[in-house]
Wavefront OBJ file of the C-alpha trace (Angstrom):
o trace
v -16.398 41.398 24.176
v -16.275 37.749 25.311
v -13.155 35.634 23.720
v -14.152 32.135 23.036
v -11.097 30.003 21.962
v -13.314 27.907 19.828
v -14.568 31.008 17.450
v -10.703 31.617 17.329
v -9.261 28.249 16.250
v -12.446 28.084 13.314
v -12.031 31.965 12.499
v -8.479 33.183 12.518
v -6.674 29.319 12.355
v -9.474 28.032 10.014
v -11.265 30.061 7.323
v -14.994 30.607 8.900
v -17.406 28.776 11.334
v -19.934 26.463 10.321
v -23.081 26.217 12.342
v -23.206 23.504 14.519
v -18.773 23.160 14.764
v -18.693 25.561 17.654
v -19.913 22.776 20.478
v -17.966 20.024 18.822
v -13.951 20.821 18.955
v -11.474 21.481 21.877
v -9.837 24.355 19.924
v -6.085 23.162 19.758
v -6.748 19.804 19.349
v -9.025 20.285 16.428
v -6.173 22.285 15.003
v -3.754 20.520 15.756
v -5.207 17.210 13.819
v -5.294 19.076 10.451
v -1.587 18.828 10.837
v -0.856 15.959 8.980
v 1.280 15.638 5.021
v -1.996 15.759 2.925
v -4.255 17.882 4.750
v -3.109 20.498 2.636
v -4.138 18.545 -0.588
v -6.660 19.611 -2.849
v -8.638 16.237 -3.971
v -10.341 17.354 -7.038
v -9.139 14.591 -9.620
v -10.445 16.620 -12.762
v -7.607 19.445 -13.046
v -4.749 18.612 -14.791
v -0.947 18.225 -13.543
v 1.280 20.602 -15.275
v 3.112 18.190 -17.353
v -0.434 17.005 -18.999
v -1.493 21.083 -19.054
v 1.744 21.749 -20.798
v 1.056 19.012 -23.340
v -2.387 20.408 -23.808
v -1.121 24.027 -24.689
v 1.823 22.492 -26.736
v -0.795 20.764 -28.780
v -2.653 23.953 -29.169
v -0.180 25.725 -30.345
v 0.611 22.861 -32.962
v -2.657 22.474 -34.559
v -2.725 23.937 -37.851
v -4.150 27.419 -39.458
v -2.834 30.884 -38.952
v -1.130 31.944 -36.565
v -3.411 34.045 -34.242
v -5.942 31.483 -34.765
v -3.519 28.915 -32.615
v -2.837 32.394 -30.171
v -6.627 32.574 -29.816
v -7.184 28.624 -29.693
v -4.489 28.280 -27.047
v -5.437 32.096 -25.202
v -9.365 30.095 -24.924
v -8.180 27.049 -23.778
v -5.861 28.699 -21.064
v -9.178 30.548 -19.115
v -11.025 27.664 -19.129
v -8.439 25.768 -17.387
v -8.203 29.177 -14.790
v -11.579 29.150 -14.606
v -12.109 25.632 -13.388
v -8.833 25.888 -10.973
v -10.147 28.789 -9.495
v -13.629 27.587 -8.886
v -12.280 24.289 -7.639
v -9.757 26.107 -4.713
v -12.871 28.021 -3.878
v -15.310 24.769 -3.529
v -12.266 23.076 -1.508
v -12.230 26.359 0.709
v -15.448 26.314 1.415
v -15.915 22.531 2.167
v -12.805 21.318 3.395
v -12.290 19.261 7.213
v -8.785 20.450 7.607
v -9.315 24.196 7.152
v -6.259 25.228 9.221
v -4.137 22.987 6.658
v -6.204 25.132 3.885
v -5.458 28.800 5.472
v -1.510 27.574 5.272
v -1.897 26.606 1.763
v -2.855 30.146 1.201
v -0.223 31.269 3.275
v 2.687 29.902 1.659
v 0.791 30.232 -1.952
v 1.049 34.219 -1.464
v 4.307 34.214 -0.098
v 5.809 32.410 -3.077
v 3.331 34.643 -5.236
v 2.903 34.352 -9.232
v 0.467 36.620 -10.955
v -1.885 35.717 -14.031
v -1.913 38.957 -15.136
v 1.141 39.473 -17.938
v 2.460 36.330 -19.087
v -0.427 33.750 -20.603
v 1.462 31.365 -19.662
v 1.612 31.990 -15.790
v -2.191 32.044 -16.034
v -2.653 28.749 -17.898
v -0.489 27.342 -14.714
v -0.799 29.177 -11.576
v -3.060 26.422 -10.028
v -1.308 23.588 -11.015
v 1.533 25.656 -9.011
v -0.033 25.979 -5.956
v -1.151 22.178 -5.881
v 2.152 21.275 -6.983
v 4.824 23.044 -5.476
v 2.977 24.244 -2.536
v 0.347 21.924 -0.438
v 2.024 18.981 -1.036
v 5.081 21.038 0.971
v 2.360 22.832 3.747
v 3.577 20.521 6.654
v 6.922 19.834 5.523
v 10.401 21.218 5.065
v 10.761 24.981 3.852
v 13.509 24.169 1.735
v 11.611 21.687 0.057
v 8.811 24.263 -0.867
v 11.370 27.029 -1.905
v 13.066 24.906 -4.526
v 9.395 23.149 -5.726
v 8.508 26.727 -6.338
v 11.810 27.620 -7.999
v 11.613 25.169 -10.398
v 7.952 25.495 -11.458
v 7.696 26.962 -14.664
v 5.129 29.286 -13.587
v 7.713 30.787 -10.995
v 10.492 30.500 -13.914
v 8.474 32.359 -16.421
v 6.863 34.709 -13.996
v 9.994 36.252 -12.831
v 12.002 36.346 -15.687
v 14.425 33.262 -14.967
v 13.794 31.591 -18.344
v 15.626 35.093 -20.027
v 18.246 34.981 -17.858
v 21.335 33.421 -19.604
v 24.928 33.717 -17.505
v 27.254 36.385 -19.843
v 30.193 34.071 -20.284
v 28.030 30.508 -20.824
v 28.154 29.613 -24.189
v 25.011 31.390 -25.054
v 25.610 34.208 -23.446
v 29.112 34.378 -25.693
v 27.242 33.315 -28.933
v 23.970 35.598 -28.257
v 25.420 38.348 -26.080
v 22.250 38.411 -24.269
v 23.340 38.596 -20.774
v 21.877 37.950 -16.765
v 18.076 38.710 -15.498
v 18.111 39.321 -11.855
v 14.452 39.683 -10.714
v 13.741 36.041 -9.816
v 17.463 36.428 -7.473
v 16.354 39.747 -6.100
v 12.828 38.030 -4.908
v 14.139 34.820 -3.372
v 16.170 36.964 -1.457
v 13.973 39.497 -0.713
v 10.251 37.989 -0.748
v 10.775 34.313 -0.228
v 14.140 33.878 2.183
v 16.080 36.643 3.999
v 13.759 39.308 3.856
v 14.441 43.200 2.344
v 16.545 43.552 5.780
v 18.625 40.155 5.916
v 21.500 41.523 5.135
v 22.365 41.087 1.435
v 23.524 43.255 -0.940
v 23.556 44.481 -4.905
v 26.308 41.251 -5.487
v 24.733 38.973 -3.667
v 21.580 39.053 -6.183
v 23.963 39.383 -8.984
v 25.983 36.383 -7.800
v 22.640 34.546 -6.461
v 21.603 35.383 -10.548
v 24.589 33.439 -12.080
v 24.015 30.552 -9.646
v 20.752 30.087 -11.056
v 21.366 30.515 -14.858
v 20.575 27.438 -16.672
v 17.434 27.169 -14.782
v 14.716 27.398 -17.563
v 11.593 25.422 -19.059
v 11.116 22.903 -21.913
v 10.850 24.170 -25.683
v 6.783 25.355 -25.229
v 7.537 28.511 -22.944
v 10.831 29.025 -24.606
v 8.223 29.634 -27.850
v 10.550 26.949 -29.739
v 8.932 24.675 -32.523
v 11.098 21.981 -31.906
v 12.263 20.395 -27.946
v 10.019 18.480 -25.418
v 7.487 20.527 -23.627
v 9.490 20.065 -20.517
v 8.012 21.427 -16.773
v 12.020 21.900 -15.814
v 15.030 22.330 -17.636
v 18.572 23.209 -16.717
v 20.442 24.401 -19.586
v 23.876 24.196 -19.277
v 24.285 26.375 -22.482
v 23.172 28.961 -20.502
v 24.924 28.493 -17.223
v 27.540 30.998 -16.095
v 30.127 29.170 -15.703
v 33.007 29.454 -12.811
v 33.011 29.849 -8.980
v 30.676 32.523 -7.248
v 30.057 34.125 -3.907
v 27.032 34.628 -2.194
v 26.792 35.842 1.243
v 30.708 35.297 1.875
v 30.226 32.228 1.267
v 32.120 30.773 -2.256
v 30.645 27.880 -3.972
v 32.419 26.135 -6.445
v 30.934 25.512 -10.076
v 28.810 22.958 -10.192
v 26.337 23.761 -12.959
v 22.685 22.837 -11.409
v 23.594 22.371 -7.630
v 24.666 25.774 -7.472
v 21.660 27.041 -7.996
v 20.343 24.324 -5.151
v 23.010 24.405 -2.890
v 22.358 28.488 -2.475
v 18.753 27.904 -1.847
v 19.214 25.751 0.956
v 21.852 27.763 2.337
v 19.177 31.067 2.241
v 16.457 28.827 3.625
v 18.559 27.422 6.952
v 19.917 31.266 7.478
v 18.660 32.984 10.696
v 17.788 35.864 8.720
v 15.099 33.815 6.893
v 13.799 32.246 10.161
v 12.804 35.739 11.780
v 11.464 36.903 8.377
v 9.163 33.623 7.966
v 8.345 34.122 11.528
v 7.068 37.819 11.043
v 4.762 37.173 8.360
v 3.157 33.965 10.279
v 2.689 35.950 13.185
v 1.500 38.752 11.181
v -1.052 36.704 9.545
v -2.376 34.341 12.690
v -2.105 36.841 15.559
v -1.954 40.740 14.681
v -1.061 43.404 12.102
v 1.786 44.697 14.302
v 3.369 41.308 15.861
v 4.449 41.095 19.151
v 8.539 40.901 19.384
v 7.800 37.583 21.857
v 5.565 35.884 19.106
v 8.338 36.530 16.555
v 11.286 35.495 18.533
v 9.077 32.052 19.793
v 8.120 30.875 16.169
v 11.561 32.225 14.423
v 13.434 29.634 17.381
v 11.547 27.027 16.305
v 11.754 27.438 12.811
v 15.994 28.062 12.964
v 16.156 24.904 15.292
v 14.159 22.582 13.293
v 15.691 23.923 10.058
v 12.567 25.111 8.402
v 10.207 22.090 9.553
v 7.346 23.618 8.651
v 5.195 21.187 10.455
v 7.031 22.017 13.742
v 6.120 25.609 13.399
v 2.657 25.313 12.454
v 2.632 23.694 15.757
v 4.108 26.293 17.591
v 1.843 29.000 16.104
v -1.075 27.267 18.143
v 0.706 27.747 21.251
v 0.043 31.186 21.265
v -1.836 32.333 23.436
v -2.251 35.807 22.209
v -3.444 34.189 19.095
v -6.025 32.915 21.034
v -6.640 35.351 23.889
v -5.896 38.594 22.413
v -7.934 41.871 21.907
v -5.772 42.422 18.119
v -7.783 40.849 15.861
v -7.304 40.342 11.699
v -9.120 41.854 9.312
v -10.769 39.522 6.132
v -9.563 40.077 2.737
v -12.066 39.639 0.211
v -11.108 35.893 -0.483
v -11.226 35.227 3.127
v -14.552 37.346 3.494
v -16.397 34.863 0.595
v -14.829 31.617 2.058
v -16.252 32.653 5.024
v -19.695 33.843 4.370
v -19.819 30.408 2.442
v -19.115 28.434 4.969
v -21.875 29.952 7.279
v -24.447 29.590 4.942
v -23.239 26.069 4.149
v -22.921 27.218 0.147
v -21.026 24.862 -2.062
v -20.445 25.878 -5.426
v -19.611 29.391 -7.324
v -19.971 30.849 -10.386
v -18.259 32.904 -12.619
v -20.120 35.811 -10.660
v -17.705 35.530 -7.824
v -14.863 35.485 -9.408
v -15.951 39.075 -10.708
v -17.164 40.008 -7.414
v -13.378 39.108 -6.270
v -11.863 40.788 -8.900
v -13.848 44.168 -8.373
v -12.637 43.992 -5.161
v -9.084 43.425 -5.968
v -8.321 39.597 -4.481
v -8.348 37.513 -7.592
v -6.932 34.625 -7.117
v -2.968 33.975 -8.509
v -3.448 38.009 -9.342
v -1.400 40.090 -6.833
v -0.010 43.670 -8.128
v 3.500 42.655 -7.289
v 5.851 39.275 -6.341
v 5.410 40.538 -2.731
v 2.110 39.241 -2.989
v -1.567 40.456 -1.215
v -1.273 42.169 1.585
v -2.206 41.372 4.929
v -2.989 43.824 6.987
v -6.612 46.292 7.576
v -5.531 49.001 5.459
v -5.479 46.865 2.451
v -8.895 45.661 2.314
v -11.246 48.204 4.959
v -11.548 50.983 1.778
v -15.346 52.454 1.889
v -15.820 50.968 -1.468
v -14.518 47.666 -0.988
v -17.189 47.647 2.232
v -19.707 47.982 -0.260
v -19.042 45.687 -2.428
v -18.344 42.995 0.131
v -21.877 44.025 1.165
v -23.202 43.596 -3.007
v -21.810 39.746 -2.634
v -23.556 38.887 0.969
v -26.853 39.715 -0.691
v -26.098 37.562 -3.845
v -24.410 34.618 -1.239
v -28.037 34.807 0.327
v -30.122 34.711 -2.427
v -28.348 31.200 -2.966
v -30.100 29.617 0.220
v -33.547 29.976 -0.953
v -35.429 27.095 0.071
v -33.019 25.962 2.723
v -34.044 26.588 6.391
v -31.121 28.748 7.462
v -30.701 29.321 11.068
v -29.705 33.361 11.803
v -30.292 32.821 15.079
v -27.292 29.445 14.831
v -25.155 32.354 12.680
v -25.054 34.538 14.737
v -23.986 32.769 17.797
v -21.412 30.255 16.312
v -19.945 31.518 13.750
v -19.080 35.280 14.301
v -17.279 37.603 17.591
v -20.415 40.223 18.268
v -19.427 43.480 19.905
v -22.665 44.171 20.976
v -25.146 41.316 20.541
v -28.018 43.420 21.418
v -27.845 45.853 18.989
v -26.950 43.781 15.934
v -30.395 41.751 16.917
v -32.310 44.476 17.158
v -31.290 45.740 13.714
v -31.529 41.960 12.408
v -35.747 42.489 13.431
v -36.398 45.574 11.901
v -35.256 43.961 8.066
v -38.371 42.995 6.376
v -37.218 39.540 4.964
v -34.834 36.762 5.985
v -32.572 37.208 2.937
v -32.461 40.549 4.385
v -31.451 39.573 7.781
v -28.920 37.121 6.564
v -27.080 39.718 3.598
v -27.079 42.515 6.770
v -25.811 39.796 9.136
v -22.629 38.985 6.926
v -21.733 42.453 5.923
v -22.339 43.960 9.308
v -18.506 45.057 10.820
v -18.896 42.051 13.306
v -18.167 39.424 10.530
v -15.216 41.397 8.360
v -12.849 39.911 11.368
v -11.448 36.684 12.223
l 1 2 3 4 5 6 7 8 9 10 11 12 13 14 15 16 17 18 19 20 21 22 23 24 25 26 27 28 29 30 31 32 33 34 35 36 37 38 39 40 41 42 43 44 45 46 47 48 49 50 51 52 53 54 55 56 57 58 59 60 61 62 63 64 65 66 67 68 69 70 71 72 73 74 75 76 77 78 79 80 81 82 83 84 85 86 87 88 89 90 91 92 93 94 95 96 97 98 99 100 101 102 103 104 105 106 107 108 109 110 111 112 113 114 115 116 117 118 119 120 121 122 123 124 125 126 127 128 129 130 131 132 133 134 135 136 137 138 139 140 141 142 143 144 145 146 147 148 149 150 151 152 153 154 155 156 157 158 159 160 161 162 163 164 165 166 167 168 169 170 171 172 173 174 175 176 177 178 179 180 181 182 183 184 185 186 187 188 189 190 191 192 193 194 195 196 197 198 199 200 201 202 203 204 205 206 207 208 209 210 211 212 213 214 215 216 217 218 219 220 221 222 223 224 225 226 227 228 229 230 231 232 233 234 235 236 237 238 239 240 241 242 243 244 245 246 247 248 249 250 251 252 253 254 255 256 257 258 259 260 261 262 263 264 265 266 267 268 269 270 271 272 273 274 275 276 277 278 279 280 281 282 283 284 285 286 287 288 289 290 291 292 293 294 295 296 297 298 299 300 301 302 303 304 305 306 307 308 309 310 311 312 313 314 315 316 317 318 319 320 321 322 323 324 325 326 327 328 329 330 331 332 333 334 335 336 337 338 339 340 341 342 343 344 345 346 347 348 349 350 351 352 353 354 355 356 357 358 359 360 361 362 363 364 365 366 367 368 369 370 371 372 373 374 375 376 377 378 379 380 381 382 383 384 385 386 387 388 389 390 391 392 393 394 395 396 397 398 399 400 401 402 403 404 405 406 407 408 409 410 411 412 413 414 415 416 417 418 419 420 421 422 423 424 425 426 427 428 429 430 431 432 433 434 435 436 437 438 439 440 441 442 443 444 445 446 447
């Protein structure tokens, strides 16, 4: 098979060809214009920030009648605001200029994974995380991102930080409720130095006490009383005292501990080969190449996490480009994609079941490590099917549009065999036929 650099930069940088793109872009130059600060912005005015979300569910909640009727009022008003967020990243997916700047956004949003499933609260604000603490952060510093995400109440309630209250703070002594490590354990493990970056058991206990006193406003605390507050640092709660994390000892300093450690983590070398392994992973192949790592993880440690810097560097591989690896769709991808061909705008609620039933919700990974990213994830027999269910139901949403199979074909997708898939594209007996076959045939799963 033929590799044209072009079907690269829109397939595996972007998130899908568009008929018609393929004879208009020098690949890295197209790619590397998306890199700019607000490329990574969604524009859709209508969803709210999480301050005025926050205010909406506190107001919920304080509306009078029983009990579960304010559960239920506030339980309603929470999907509809998932609903539209989710709906909205998908219309921005499939429509966007800067699609390169897009595919990072989802980068970095599964790395620093929440999940909607468990808390209600998470749900009502896992968009307004990812716009917030994440794309505005795409092209800029690392260590900027990290600490947006730390102190998003969606990441605070998601992993537990809100409960965890230092054993000698004043709290702690009052309450004897004592330390939470899970969000420690995952900035070490998931979001900085990786499982293998050399920490240990008292580093996430220390990393824990650091960060005590980082909470939310009165609303996810379930107080009556207190401002509804996105960020919080409760020095009531704050272990108090020097600690040491990685050798290192950091003096008390109530809510700069917990910052001063998280820049530390993101400028370590550890977290620059880490970072580095899940880029390459994700933009080049399923088993990177030590030379890929060891380029990207230089630039990162030398340009201390500029995140702009490294994007860059990413397009300077040529393997990325030139290689025979190639990377599998997820589901998400697989939709955005298929859209994008058939120049389809909108969704309904359908997809997001058709997503779910295949296990790529959005904000809904099984664990803080987030989806995976590899073929064995996503190539099951029965997810194959289903991805072949949604093609026909994409199709059936062109009706009345003149939709060019033939323009498909040739600029969007890398075909093994031409030939052959044409020859099985004549003997279909309709064009929605041709068209569903087209996107689920094994050509199109790959990027």
């Amino acid at each position: 098979m033929q590799i044209d650099p072009r079907l690269r930069a829109l397939n595996r940088f972007g998130l899908g060809a568009r008929p018609g793109e393929l004879g208009q872009i020098d690949p890295k130059g197209w790619l590397r214009a998306q890199v700019q600060p607000t490329a990574a912005i969604n524009p859709d005015k209508s969803l709210l920030t999480t301050e005025a979300m926050i205010d909406a569910l506190a107001a919920a909640r304080n509306t009078g009648g029983m009990a579960q009727d304010r559960r239920q009022a506030m339980r309603k008003q929470g999907r509809e605001m998932a609903g539209r967020e989710v709906l909205s990243a998908l219309r921005h997916a499939a429509t966007t200029q800067t699609p390169f700047a897009e595919r990072l956004a989802r980068f970095w949003s599964n790395h620093f994974a929440i999940s909607m499933q468990g808390e209600p609260l998470v749900s009502h604000l896992a968009g307004a995380y990812e716009r917030e603490a994440i794309r505005p952060h795409v092209f800029g510093r690392f260590e900027d991102m990290t600490l947006a995400s730390a102190m998003h109440p969606a990441m605070l309630i998601y992993l537990d930080q809100t409960r965890s209250i230092g054993p000698n703070s004043r709290a702690g002594r009052k309450n004897g409720r004592g330390l939470n490590e899970n969000y420690a354990r995952e900035l070490l493990e998931l979001h900085t130095l990786g499982v293998d970056g050399g920490y240990t058991q008292d580093d996430v206990r220390q990393l824990a006490l650091m960060l005590t006193g980082w909470t939310v406003g009165g609303l996810a605390r379930g107080r009556n009383g207190g401002e509804p507050l996105p960020f919080s640092f409760a020095d009531r709660l704050h272990e108090p005292g020097a600690k040491i994390l990685l050798q290192r000892r950091f003096d008390a300093a109530g809510e700069q501990e917990g910052r001063r450690a998280i820049a530390m983590l993101c400028r370590h070398p550890s977290t620059a080969r880490f970072i580095a392994t899940k880029l390459v992973r994700h933009f080049v192949a399923d088993r990177p190449q030590q030379a890929d790592v060891d380029a990207i993880a230089h630039v990162f440690q030398r340009t201390g996490g500029d995140l702009r810097a490294v994007s860059l560097a990413l397009l300077e591989r040529d393997s990325a480009f030139y290689g025979t690896e190639r990377k599998f769709r997820t589901p998400q991808d697989f939709i955005i994609a298929a859209a994008r061909a058939l120049r389809v705008n909108d969704f309904d609620r359908a997809t997001l079941r058709a997503l779910q039933s295949m296990r790529h919700a959005f904000w809904s990974p099984p664990s803080p490590a987030g989806y995976g990213d590899t073929v064995q994830g996503w190539a099951d027999p029965d997810s194959l099917l289903r991805r072949a269910d949604l093609a026909k139901a994409l199709t059936r949403r062109t009706r009345g549009r003149n939709t060019d199979i033939g323009a498909i074909l040739a600029e969007t997708m890398e075909v093994a065999n031409p030939s052959a898939l044409v020859q099985i594209l004549d003997q279909q007996p309709d064009r929605n036929t041709q068209l569903a076959l087209l996107l689920a045939s094994p050509d199109f799963q790959w990027r």
